[in-house]
N, C-alpha and C positions, 0 to 999 in steps of 0.2 A: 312729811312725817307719816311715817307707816299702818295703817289702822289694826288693832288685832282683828284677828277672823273670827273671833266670838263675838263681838261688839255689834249693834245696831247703831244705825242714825240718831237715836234717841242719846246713845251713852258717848258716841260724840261730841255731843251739843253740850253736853254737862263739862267736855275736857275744854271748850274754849272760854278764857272771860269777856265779860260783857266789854264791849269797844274794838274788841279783836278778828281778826281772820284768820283761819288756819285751812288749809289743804294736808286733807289724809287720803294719802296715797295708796291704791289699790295692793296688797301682796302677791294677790295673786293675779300675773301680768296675761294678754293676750287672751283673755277669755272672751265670747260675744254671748248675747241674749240668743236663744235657739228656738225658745219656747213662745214667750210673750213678743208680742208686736201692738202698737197702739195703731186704732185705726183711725181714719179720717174720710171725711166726704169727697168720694170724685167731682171733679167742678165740671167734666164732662158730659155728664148728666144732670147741671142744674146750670144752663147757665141765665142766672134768676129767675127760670119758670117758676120753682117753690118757693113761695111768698106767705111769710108769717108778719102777718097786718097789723096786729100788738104785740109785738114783738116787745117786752121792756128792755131797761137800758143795764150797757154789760155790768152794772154790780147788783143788780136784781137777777140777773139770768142764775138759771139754774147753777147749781154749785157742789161737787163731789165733795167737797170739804179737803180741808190742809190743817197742817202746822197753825197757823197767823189768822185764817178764814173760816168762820163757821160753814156748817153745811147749810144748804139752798135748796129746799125740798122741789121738784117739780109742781106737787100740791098745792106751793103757794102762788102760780101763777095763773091771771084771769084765762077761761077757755080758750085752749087758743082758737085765733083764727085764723084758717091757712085755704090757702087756694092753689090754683095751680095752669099755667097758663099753656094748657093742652089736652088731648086727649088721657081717659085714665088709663088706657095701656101703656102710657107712657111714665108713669111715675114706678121708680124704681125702689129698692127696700132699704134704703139709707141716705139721710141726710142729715148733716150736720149745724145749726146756724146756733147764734146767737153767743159768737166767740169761742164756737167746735164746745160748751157747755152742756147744749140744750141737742139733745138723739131725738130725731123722728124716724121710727122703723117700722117696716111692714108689719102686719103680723104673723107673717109667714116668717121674718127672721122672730119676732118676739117668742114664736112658740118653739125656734129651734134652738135658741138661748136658753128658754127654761126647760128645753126637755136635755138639754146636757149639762146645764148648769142651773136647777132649779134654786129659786128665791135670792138669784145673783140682779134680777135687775127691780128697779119700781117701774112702775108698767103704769099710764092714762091714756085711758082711749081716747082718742079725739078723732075729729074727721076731716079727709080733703075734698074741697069743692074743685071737681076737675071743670071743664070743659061740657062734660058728655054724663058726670054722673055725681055721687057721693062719693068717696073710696072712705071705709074704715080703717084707721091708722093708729099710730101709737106714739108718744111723747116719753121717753126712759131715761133714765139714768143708773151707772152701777148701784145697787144696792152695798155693795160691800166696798167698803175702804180701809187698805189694809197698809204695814209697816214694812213693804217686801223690798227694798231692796238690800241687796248682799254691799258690807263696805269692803270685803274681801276680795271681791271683783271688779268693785266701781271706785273712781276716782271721784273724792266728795270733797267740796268745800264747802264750809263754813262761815258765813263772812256778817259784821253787822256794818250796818249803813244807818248813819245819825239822820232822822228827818225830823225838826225844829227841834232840836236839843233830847230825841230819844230816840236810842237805841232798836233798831227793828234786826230782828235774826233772820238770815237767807236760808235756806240750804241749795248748793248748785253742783253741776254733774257739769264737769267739763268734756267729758268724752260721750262713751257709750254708758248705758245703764244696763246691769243684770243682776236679776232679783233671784231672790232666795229660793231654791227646790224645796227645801222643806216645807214653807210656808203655804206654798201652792198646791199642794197634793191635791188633787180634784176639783184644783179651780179652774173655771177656762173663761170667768169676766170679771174681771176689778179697777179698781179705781186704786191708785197710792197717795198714800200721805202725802210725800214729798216731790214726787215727779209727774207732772201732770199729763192729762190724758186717760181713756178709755183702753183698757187693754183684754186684748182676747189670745185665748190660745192657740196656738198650731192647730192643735184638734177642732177647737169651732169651726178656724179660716177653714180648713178642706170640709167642711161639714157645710158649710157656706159654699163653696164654688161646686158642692155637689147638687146640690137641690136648686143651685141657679141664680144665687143673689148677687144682684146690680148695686153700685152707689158707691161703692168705696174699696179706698186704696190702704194699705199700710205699710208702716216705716218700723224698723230699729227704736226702742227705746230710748229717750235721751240725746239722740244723736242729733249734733248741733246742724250741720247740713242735712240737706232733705234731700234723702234718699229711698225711696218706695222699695218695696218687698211685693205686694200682691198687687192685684190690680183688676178688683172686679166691676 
């Protein structure tokens, strides 16, 4: 079933009833994401050196919020405690743990984040015990979580799945995910409602590989196989 091109995810959810599934079909066929890419931790550079000691367990971890899941402030977890099992020139400006929820980033990315996309992240300082010294670091998550994907471009389903006699609503991307230009106009880090993940713009990623930042890779939106785009 065909989704109209004005509609959001939101005015979807209202066309299916409760107990049902339906896939709304993109109109507009062959288009990809250009812009947005979600990133992730390269595992090349951590392979378990970064070590978060209280780490809580994954439904306490930090939480960008969804549909189904309130948000999960970073604020509300104990300090962390991280270490790191080598020298501090060795720790790099991205890593991901506690189920790709919970961002520890330099502050060297944290200040190139808000200097092209001011008050897009929550920022707690915290600090790494390397080897050799202290290193001042940072614990983030997007600050902004928004309603961006296009269903004119994206292949959506809808589906509910009964867990002990109720009713729970999906939303699911069987292909690739591309999100709305309009919505984005001077954003370059957000978090979505419905598609999970950390995403940054074209413009940040080269704004990153210019100034030198180590740690992480990114993929395609949505896309059910993993498949890398950058690779820093």
């Amino acid at each position: 079933m065909a989704a109209n091109a004005s509609l959001m995810i939101d005015d979807l959810l209202r066309q299916v009833p409760e107990g049902q599934a339906r896939l709304f079909e993109r109109p507009i066929k062959d288009v990809v994401e250009k812009r947005f890419f979600s990133v992730h931790m390269n595992w090349e550079y951590n392979p378990g050196r970064l070590i978060w000691h209280n780490e809580v367990p994954f439904e306490q971890a930090p939480w960008a919020g969804s549909r189904s899941l309130p948000r999960r402030p970073i604020w509300a977890l104990p300090q962390p405690d991280v270490t790191f099992k080598g020298p501090s020139k060795q720790i790099v400006d991205f890593y991901a743990l506690g189920g790709e929820q919970a961002f520890f980033i330099s502050t060297k990315l944290a200040r190139l984040i808000e200097e092209l996309d001011p008050g897009s992240l929550d920022i707690r300082p915290i600090a790494i015990k390397a080897k050799d010294s202290v290193v001042d670091y940072n614990i983030v998550m997007p600050a902004r979580v928004l309603e961006a994907v296009d269903p004119s471009r994206t292949d959506i389903l809808v589906k509910d799945k009964n867990y002990a006699g109720q009713w729970i609503r999906s939303v699911e991307f069987p292909g690739d995910v591309v999100f709305r230009d309009e919505a984005l106009v001077g954003v370059h880090s957000f978090a979505d409602i419905d598609v999970r993940g950390w995403y940054w713009s074209r413009e940040l990623i080269d704004a990153a590989k210019v100034v030198g930042v180590k740690g992480l890779y990114t993929q395609i939106a949505g896309r059910t196989s993993i498949v890398g785009v950058d690779d820093l």
